[in-house]
C-alpha positions as CSV (number, residue, x, y, z in Angstrom):
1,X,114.0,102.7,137.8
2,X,115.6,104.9,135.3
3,X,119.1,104.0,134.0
4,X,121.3,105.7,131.3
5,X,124.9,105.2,129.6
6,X,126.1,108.8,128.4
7,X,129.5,109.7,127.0
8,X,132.2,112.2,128.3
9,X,133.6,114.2,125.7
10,X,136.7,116.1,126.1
11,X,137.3,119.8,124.7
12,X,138.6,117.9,121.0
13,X,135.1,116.4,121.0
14,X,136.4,113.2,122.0
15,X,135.3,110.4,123.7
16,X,136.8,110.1,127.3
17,X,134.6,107.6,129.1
18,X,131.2,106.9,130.1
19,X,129.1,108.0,133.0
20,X,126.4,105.3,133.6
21,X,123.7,105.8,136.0
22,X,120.5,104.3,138.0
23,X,118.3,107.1,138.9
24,X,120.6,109.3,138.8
25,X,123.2,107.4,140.8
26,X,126.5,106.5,139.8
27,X,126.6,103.0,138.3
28,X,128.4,100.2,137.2
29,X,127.3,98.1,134.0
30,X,127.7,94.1,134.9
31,X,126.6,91.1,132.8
32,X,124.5,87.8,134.4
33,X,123.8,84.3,132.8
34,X,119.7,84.0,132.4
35,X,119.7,80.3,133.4
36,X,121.0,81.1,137.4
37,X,122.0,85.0,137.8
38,X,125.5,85.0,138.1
39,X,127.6,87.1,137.7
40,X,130.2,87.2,133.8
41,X,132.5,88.5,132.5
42,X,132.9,91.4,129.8
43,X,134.3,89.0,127.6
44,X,131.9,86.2,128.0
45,X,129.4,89.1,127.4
46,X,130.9,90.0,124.1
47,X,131.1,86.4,122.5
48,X,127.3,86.5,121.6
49,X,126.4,84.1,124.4
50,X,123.1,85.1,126.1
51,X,123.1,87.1,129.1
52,X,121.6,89.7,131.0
53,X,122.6,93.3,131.2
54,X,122.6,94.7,134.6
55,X,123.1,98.3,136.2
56,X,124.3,98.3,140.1
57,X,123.9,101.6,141.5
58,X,127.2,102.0,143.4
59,X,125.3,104.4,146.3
60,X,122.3,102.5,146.5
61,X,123.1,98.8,145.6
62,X,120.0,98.9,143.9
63,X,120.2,96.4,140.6
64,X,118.4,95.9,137.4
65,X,118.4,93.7,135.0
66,X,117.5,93.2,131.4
67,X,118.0,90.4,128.6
């Protein structure tokens, strides 16, 4: 599986958003806890805690994971 993150830039050369992908479908970004998979929040994700980062394909449902 191949998964990228890439910016959208507008016509100022400014960040607009992100287009995240699993070969080459549309994704999502989520975050799971190591210890039992479940699903956390951004937030959680952001305090340092340790999780895993995942990228759902939104066609596909296909998932992968990384710590």
């Amino acid at each position: 599986m191949a998964t990228s993150n890439q910016a959208n830039y507008n016509d100022r050369n400014e960040i607009t958003g992100w287009t995240t992908t699993v070969n080459d479908e549309p994704a999502i970004i989520r975050y799971r806890l190591p210890s039992n998979q479940r699903i956390v929040s951004d937030a959680y994700a952001q305090s340092g805690k340790a999780v895993m980062q995942c990228y759902l394909s939104t066609k596909s449902q296909w998932e992968i994971c990384a710590e």
